[in-house]
N, C-alpha and C positions, 0 to 999 in steps of 0.2 A: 344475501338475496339477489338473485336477478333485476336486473333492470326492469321496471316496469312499465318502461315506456317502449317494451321490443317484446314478443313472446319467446319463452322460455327456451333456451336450447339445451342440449345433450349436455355442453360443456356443464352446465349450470347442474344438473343431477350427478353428475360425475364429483364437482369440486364439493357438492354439497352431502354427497354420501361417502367421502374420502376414498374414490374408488378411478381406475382410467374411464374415457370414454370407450373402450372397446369390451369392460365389463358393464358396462350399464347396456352396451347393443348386445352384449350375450343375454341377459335378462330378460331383452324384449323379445330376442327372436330364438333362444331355448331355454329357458330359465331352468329347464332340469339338470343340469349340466354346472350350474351356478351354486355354491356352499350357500346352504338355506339364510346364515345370517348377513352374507353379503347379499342377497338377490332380497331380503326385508328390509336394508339396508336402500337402497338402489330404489325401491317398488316405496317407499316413503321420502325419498327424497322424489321423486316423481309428480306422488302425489301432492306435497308441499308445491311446490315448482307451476303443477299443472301440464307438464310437459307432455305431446302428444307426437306419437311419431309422423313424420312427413313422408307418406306412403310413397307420394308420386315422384322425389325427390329420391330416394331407396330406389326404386325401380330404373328411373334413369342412371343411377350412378351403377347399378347391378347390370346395366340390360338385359332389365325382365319387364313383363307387362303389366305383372301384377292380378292374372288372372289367370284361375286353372280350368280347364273343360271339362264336362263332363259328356259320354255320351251315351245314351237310353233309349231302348227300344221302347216307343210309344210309352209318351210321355204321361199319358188318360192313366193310365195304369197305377192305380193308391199303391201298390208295392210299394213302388222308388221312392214316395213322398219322403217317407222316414227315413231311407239311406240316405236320400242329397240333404236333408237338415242336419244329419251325423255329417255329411261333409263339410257342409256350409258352416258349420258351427267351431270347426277347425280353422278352417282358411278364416272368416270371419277375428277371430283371435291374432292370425299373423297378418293382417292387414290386408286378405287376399280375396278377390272376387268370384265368385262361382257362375260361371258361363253355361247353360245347359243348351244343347241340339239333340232334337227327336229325331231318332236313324230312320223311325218310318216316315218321316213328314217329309224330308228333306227332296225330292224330287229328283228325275233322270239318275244317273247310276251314284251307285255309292262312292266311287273313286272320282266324278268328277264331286259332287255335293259333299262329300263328307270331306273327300282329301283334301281341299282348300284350306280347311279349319287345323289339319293338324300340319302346321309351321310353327316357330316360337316366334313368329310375329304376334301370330293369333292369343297365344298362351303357352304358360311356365312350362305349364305341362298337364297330360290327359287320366282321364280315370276311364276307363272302357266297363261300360254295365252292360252292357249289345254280346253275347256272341257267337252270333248269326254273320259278324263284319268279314271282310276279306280279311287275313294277316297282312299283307301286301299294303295296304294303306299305310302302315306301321312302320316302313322298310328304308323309308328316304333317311337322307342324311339331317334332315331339318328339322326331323319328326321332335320334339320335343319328351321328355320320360312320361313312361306312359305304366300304369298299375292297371290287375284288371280287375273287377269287385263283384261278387257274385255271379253273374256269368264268366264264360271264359273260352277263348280263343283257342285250340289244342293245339297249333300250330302260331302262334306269339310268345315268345320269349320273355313277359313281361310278369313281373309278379303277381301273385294273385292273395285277393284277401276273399275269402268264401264263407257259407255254411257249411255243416256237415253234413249235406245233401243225403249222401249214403246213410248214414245212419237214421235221420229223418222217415225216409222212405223203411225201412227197417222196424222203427219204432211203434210207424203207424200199421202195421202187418200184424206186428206181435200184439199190440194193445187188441184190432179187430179176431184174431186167432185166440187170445184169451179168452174173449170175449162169448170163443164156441165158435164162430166164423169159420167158413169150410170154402164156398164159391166165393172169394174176392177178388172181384173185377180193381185193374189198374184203369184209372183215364189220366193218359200222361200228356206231357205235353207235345210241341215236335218232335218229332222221332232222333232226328242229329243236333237235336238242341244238345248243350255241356248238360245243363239240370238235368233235364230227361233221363240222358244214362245215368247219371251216377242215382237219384233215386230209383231209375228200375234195378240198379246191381243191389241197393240194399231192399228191395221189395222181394227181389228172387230170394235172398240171406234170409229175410223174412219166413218166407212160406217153406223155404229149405228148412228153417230152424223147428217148424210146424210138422214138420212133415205134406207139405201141400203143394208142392212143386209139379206132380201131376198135373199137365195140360194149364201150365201155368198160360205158356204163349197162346193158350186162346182167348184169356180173359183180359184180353187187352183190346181198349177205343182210343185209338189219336186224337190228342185234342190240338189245340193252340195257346192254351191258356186264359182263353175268354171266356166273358159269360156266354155269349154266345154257341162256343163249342161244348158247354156243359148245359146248355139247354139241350143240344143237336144229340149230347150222347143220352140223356135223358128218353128223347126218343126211341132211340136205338134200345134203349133195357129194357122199354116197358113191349117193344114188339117182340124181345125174346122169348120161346118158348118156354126157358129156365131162366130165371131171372137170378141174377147176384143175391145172396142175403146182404153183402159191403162192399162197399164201393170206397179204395183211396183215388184222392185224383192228386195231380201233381202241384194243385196251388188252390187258393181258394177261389177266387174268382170264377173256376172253374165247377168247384164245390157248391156255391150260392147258385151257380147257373144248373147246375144239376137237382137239385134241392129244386128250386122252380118249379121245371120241369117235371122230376116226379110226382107234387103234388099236386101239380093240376091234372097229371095225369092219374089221379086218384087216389095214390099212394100216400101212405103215412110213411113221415122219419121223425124218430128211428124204427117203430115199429115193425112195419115191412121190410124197410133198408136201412140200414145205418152208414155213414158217409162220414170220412175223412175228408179234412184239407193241407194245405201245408202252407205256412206263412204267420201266418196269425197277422194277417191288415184288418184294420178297424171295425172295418161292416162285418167279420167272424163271430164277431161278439151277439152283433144283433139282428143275428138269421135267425130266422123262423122252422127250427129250436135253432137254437145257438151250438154254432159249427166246434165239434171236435177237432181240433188242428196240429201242427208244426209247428213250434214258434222258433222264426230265426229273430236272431238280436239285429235287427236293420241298424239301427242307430249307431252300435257299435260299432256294425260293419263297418258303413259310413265314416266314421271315424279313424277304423284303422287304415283303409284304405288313403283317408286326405292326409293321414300322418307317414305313410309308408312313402305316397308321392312328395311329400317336402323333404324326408330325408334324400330320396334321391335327387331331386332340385337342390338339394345343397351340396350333393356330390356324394352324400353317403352310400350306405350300404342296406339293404331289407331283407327279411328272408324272402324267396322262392315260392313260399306258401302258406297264410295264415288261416289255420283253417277254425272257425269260431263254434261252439256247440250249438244245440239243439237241443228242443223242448219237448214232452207229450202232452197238450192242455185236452184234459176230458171235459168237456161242455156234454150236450144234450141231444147228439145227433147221432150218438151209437148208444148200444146198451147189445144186452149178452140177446141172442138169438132164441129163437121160440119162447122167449117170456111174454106170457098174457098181459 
C-alpha cells in the first residue's frame, strides 16, 4: 500500500498492478490500445490506490493547455447543444476542457476576433462547426490541429466528421413524393452555406428519382436557418397564387418557423401543407403537430469529431472524412396529398 500520509501516485498503481508506469499512462490516456486483462489490472489498482491523474501537471510537462476550442455559428441555436455535449463528454474523460466562441458574437472582423484564439497558447487544438469562416485564419504556423464537424470549409484542408446531408435532403423528397406530393417547395438555408448544397444535390436526386425535376429551380425560398426566416417564407407561400402541397426546409428551426406562420395564416398541417425538417432538435418532437424530420446523430457526431482531434494532438493519423448516417422520422406534419 502507499503511504498514507502523501496521495497516491502513478508509481504506487504501477508496482501494485505488476505493470511499468508507462502502461498504466497508456490506460489512462488510450486504454483501447491496452490488452483488456492488463488495462482491468491497472483500472483496480487505481481504484484500490484512489489515484487521480494530475491534469495540470500532464499539460505542463506536454505543453499543452489542456483545453480544446470549439467554434459555432450563434451559439442560441439547440442544434449545437447535443454536438458540443458529444464533445465535452470526450474531452471530459481525457482530463480535457471545452472552450466555446460564438462566430457571430465575437465583434469587428473575423480575423482580428476569432484569429487571436486560434494559437496553441489558447488551446490543444480546434473543432470548426462555423462554415461561413475564412480558411485563411487556419493558415499560420501556430494554428493548432483543427477538425471540421458538420459544417465545413471547402477550401480548409482539415478533416471533416459530418452527416449525410445529401442523402437527408433525398430522403425527405422521396418520403413527400411517396406521399403523392408533385409541387415541393425547397426552403434552404444560405445559398453558399456547405449544408445547403449538399442537401439541395440530394433534393434534385430526390425529385429526379420522382420524375419531378421540372421547374425544380423555381420552387426554391432562401432562408438562413432561423425561425425567423421560416416565418418570412411562410409569408411568401400563403401570397402565392399556387401554393406548394410540401414544403422540405433545410433544418428545423426553420420548419417550426414555418409551421407558425402558415397557421396563423389560416392553413392547416398537414392538411393543406405538409412540412419536412431536418435535424431532429428537441422542440421537432413538440410542434404543433409534431414535425416530420431528418435525424442526424449530433452526439455521435460530437464525439467523433473530439475523438478525431485527440488523435491528431497526439500526432496520429484520421480519416479525410467521416461521414455518419441519417434518419426518416415520420411524425405528424405530412400525410399523402388530397386525403379528406
Amino acid at each position: 500500500m502507499s503511504d498514507a500520509k502523501r496521495p497516491p501516485r502513478i508509481h504506487d498503481v504501477a508496482r501494485i498492478a505488476g505493470v511499468s508506469v508507462a502502461t498504466v499512462s497508456r490506460v489512462m490516456s488510450n486504454p483501447a490500445i491496452v490488452a483488456e486483462a492488463t488495462r482491468r489490472a491497472v483500472e483496480d489498482a487505481i481504484a484500490e490506490t484512489g489515484y487521480t491523474l494530475n491534469v495540470t501537471a500532464r499539460n505542463l510537462r506536454q505543453q499543452q493547455v489542456g483545453a480544446v476550442l470549439a467554434l459555432v455559428p450563434k451559439l442560441a441555436n439547440p442544434f449545437f447543444s447535443v454536438i458540443l455535449s458529444g464533445i465535452a463528454d470526450v474531452l471530459r474523460g481525457k482530463g480535457l476542457n471545452l472552450l466555446v466562441l460564438d462566430t457571430t458574437a465575437t465583434g469587428g472582423t473575423a480575423q482580428q476576433a476569432i484569429g487571436t484564439y486560434l494559437t496553441r497558447s489558447h488551446s490543444d487544438g480546434v473543432i470548426v462547426l462555423d462554415g461561413g469562416l475564412d480558411p485563411a485564419l487556419f493558415r499560420h504556423a501556430n494554428c493548432p490541429p483543427v477538425v471540421q464537424a458538420c459544417e465545413w470549409i471547402e477550401d480548409l484542408p482539415a478533416p471533416r466528421v459530418l452527416a449525410n446531408n445529401a442523402e437527408g435532403g433525398r430522403l425527405a423528397i422521396a418520403h413527400l413524393a411517396g406521399l403523392g406530393h408533385q409541387n415541393i417547395l425547397h426552403l434552404t438555408g444560405p445559398l453558399k452555406n456547405s449544408l445547403t448544397t449538399s442537401r439541395r444535390a440530394g433534393v434534385l436526386i430526390g425529385l429526379a428519382d420522382a420524375g419531378l425535376s421540372a421547374g425544380a429551380e423555381d420552387r426554391v425560398i432562401p432562408g438562413d436557418f432561423s425561425l425567423q426566416s421560416g416565418h418570412a417564407a411562410a409569408e411568401q407561400i400563403l401570397s402565392m397564387a399556387t401554393r406548394p402541397s410540401a414544403v422540405f426546409c433545410d433544418n428545423d428551426e426553420m420548419a417550426i418557423g414555418l409551421l407558425n406562420g402558415l397557421v396563423r395564416g389560416g392553413l392547416n398541417v398537414p392538411q393543406d401543407m405538409s412540412i419536412v425538417g431536418f435535424d431532429n432538435i428537441e422542440m421537432s418532437a413538440y410542434a404543433l403537430p409534431p414535425l416530420t424530420t431528418i435525424r442526424q446523430y449530433r452526439a455521435m457526431l460530437g464525439r467523433q469529431a473530439a475523438n478525431s482531434l485527440l488523435a491528431l494532438i497526439d500526432g496520429q493519423s484520421c480519416p479525410d472524412e467521416q461521414m455518419l448516417p441519417v434518419e426518416l422520422l415520420i411524425r405528424e406534419s405530412t400525410r399523402p396529398t388530397g386525403q379528406a
